[in-house]
FIFIKOL-855043 format. One record per residue (C-alpha): residue number from 0; chain; x, y, z. Coordinates in Angstrom, 3 decimals. Example, Ala and Ser with C-alpha at 12.3 -4.5 7.8 and 13.67 -1.06 7.14 Angstrom:
0 / A / 12.300 / -4.500 / 7.800
1 / A / 13.670 / -1.060 / 7.140
//
This chain:
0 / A / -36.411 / 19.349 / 56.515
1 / A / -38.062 / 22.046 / 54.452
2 / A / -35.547 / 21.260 / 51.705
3 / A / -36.349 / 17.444 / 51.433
4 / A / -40.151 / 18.379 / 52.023
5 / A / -39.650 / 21.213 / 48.754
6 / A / -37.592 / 18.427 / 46.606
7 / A / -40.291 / 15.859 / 47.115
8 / A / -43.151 / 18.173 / 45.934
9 / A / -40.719 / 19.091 / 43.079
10 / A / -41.060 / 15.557 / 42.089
11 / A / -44.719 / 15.137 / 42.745
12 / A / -45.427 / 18.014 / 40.999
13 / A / -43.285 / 17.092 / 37.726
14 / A / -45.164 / 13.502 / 37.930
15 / A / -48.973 / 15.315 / 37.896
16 / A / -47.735 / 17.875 / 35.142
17 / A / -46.993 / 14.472 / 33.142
18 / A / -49.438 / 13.223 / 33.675
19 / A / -51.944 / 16.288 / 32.581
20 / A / -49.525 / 16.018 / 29.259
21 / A / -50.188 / 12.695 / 29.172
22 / A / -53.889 / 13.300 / 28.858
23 / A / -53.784 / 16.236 / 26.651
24 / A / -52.014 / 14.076 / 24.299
25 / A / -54.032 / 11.136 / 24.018
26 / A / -57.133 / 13.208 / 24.056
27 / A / -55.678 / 14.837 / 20.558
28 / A / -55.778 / 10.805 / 19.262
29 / A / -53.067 / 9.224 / 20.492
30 / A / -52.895 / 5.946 / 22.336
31 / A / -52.095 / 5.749 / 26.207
32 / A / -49.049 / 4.119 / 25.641
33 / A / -47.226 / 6.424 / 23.289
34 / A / -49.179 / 9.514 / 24.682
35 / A / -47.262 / 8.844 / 28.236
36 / A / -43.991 / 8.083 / 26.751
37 / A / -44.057 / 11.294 / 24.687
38 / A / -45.389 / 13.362 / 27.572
39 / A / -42.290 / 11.500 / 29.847
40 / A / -39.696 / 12.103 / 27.242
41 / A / -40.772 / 15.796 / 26.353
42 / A / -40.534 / 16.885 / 30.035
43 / A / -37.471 / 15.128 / 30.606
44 / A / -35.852 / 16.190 / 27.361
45 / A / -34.377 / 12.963 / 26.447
46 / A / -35.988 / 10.114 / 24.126
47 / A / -37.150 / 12.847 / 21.807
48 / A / -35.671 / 11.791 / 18.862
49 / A / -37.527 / 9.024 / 17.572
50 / A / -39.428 / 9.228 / 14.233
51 / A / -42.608 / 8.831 / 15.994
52 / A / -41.668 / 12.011 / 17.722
53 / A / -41.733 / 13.378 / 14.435
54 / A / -45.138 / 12.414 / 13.775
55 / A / -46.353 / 13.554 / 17.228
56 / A / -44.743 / 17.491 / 16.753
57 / A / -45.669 / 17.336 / 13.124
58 / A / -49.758 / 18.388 / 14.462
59 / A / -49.938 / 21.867 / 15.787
60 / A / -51.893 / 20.935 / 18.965
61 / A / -49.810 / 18.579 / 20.071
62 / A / -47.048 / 20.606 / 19.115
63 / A / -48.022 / 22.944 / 21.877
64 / A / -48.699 / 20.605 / 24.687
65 / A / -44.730 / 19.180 / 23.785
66 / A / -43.670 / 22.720 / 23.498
67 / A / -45.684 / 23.329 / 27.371
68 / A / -43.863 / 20.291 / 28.548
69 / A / -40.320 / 20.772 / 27.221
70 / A / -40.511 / 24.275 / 29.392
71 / A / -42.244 / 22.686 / 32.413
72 / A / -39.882 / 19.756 / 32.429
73 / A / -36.487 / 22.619 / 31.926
74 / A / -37.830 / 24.718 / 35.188
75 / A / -38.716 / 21.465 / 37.176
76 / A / -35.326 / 19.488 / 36.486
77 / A / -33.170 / 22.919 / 37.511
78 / A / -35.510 / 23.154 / 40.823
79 / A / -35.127 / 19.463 / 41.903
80 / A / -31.542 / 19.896 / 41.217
81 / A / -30.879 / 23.190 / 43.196
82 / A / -33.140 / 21.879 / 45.920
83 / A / -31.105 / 18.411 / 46.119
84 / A / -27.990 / 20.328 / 46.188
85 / A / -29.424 / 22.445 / 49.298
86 / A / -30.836 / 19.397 / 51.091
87 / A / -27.361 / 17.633 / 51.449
88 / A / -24.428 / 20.244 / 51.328
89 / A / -23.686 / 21.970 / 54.750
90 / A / -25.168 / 19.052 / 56.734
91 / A / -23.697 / 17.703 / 59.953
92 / A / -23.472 / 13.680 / 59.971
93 / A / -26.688 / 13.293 / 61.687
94 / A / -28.662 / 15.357 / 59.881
95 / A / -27.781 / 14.261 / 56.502
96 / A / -28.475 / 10.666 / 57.514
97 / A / -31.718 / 11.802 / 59.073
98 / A / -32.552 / 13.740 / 55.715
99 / A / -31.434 / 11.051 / 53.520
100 / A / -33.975 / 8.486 / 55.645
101 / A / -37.201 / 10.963 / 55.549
102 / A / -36.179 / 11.706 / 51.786
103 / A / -36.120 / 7.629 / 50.695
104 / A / -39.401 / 7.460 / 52.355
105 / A / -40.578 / 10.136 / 50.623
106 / A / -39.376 / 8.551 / 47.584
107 / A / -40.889 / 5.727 / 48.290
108 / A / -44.574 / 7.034 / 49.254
109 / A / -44.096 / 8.761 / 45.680
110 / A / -43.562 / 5.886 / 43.958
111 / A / -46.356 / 4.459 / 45.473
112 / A / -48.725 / 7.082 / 44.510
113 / A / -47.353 / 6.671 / 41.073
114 / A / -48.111 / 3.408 / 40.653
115 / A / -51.227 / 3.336 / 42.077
116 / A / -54.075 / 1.716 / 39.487
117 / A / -56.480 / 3.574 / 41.747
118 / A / -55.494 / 6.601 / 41.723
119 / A / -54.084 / 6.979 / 37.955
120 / A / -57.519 / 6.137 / 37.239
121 / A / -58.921 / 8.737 / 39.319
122 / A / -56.447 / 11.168 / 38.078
123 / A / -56.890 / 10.496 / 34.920
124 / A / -60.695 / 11.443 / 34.777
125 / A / -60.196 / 14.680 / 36.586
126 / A / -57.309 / 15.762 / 34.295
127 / A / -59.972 / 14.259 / 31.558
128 / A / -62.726 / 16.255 / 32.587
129 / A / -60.834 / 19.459 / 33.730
130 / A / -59.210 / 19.406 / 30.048
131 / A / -62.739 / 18.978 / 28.660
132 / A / -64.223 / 21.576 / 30.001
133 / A / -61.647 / 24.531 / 30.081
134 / A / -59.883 / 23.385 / 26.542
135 / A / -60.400 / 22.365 / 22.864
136 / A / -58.318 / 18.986 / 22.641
137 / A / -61.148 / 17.023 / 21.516
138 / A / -59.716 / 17.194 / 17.903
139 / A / -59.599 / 14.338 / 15.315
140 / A / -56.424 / 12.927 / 13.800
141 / A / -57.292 / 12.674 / 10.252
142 / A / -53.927 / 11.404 / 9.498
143 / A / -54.798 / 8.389 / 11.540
144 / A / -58.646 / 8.332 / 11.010
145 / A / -58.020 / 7.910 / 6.927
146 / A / -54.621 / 5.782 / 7.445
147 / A / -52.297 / 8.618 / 5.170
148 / A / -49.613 / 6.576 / 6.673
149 / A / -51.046 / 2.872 / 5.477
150 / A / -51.029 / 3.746 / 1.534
151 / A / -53.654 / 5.776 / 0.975
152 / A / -53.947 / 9.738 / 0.140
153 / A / -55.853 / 12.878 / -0.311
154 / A / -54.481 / 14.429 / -3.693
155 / A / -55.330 / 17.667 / -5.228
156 / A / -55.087 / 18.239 / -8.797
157 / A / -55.963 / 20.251 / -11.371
158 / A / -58.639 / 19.436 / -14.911
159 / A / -56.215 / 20.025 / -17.806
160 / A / -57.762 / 20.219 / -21.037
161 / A / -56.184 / 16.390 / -21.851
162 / A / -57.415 / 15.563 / -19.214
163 / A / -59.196 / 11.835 / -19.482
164 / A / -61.881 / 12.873 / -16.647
165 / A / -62.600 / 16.271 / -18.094
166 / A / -66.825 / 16.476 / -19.752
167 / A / -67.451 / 13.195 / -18.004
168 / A / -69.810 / 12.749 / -15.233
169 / A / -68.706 / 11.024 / -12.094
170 / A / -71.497 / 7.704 / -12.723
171 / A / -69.583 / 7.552 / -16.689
172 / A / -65.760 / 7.725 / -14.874
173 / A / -66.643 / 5.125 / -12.138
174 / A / -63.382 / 6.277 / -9.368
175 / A / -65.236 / 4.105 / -7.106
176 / A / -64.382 / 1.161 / -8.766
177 / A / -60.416 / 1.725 / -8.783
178 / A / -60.494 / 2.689 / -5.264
179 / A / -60.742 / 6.163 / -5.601
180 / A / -63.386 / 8.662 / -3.711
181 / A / -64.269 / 12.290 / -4.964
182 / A / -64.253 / 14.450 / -1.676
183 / A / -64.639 / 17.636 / -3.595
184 / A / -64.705 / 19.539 / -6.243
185 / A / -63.560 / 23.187 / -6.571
186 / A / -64.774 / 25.295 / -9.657
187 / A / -64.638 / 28.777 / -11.018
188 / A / -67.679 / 30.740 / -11.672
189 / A / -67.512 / 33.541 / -13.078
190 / A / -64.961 / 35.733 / -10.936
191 / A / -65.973 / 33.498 / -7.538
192 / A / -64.620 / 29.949 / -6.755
193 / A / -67.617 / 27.271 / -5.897
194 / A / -66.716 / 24.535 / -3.697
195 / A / -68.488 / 21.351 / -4.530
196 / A / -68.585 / 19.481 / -0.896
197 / A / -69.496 / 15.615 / -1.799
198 / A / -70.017 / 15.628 / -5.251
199 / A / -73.355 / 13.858 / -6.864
200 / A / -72.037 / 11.077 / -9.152
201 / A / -74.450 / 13.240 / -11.594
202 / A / -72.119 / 15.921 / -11.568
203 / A / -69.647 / 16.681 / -15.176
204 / A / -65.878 / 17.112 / -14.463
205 / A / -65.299 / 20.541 / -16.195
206 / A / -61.728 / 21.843 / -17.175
207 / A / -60.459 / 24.093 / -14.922
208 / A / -61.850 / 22.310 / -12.064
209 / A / -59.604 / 21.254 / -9.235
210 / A / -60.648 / 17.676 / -7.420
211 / A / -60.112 / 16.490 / -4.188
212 / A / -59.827 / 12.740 / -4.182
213 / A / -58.901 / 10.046 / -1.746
214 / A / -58.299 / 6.713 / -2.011
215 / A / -54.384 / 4.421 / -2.244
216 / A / -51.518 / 6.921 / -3.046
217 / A / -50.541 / 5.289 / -6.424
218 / A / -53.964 / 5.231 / -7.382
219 / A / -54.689 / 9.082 / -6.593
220 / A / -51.381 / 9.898 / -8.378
221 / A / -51.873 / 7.978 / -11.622
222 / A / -55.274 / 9.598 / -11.871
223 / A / -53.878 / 12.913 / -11.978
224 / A / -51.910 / 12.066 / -14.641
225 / A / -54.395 / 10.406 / -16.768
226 / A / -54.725 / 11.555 / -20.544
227 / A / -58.296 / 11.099 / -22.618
228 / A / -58.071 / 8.419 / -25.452
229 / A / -57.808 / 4.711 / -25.468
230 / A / -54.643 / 4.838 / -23.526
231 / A / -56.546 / 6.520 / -20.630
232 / A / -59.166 / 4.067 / -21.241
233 / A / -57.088 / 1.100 / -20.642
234 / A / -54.816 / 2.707 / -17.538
235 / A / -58.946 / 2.825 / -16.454
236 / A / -59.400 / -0.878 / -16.565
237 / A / -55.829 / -1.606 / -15.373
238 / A / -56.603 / 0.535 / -12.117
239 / A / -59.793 / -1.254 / -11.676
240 / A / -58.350 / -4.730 / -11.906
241 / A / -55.430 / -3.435 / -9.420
242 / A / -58.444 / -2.735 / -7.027
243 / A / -60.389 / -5.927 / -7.118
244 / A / -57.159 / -7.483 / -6.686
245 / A / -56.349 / -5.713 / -3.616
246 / A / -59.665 / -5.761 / -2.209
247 / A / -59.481 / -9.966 / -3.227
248 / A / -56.335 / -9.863 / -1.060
249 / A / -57.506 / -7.624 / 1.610
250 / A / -60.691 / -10.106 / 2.280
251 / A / -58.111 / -12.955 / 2.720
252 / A / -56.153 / -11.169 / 5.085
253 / A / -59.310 / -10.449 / 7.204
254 / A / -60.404 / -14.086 / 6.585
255 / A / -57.017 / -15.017 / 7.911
256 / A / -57.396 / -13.199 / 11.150
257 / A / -60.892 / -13.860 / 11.976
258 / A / -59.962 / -17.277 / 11.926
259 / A / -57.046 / -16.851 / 14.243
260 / A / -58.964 / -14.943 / 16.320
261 / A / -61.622 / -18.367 / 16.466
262 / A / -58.507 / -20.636 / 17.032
263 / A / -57.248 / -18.352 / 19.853
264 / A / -61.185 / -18.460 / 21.264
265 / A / -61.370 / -21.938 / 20.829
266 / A / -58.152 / -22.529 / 23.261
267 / A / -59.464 / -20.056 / 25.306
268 / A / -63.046 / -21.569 / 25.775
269 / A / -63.008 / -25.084 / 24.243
270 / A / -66.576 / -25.879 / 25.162
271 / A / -67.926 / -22.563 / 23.202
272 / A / -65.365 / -23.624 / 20.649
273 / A / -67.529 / -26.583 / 19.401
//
């Protein structure tokens, strides 16, 4: 019995350890959903191939909590096996049914537990608050929070002398207006380097100067790339009729689903509908 009692707290165990990694992981900006399945497939060891894995190991802190579960989940899968194999081999017929009854309802009060609304929710705000207070997760995903995976980009470049934003001010080169936001600015003084932290639009572009910009990828990039003259001019206008036109087609999109989203209410709630 103290075999089948060990394996199920094996099990029980490896489901709260999940569980925790579950937690950590969504509290680093994840959703619930793909938080769980990463923590489940980390600690298993199987699953973890998928490019979203990729993007989930790719951030240091979450790269840990994987790393934590990968070693958990190695130790935990050897134990339950080793205790399995001790619960059943050497057993007399009646014992091994007797074991084999006690360990299905085992397995069965486990399963219970597990899917429990009640107490994943309770669980969840201890592991929550326990992770609070004796870790650092609370961390921001920029990559999500400024959508560097839906088109749009931080570059860093340099201000060559041909340059076609070099000895202009911010107001005269109007970024805004194809899209593009100055984050920073970093410039040499002397034998220091100043870093300009939101920029005032009132602020000249110097050569030498290295920008921080953000706005869509393609935008960002031709920027960089931008020579002084008429032909810079004119790539200037180009990029700002690029943006109205994606900002005219972004509105429709939204335009699109707020009226869905009416049409879907409307079923919903006809009388409020009218």
């Amino acid at each position: 019995m103290i075999a089948v009692i060990s394996l199920l707290v094996v099990i029980l165990t490896s489901i709260i350890v999940v569980r925790i990694g579950a937690v950590a992981l969504e509290m680093t900006g994840l959703s619930k959903e793909t938080a769980i399945f990463q923590a489940q497939s980390a600690f298993s060891g199987t699953g973890f191939t998928t490019s979203e894995s990729e993007y989930v190991v790719s951030h240091p802190v979450r790269r840990k909590i994987i790393r934590t579960l990968i070693f958990i989940g190695n130790i935990g899968i050897a134990s339950a096996m080793a205790t399995l194999i001790l619960t059943f081999v050497g057993q007399s017929g009646d014992e091994l049914t007797t074991r084999t009854i006690w360990l299905v309802i085992g397995l069965f009060a486990i399963f219970l537990f597990a899917r429990s609304k009640m107490i994943n929710k309770g669980m969840r705000w201890l592991i929550r608050r326990a992770l609070e207070r004796f870790t650092r997760l609370r961390i921001y995903d920029y990559e999500q929070i400024l959508g560097l995976s839906k088109g749009y980009s931080i570059g860093e470049f340099k201000i060559k002398r041909s340059s076609w934003l070099r000895d202009k001010t911010l107001e005269e080169l109007r970024l805004d207006k194809e899209g593009v936001i100055v984050l920073a600015i970093y410039r040499k003084v002397g034998e220091k380097e100043k870093f300009i932290g939101a920029p005032d639009r009132s602020i000249k572009i110097l050569g030498g100067d290295t920008l921080i910009c953000y706005g869509p990828e393609e935008a960002v990039k031709n920027l960089s790339r931008r020579l002084k003259g008429r032909a810079g001019d004119e790539e200037h206008r180009e990029a700002v009729r690029n943006e109205e036109t994606r900002k005219e087609r972004e509105k429709i999109e939204i335009n699109q689903m707020e009226e869905e989203i009416r049409r879907i209410f409307s079923k919903i709630h006809p009388q409020k509908g009218r």
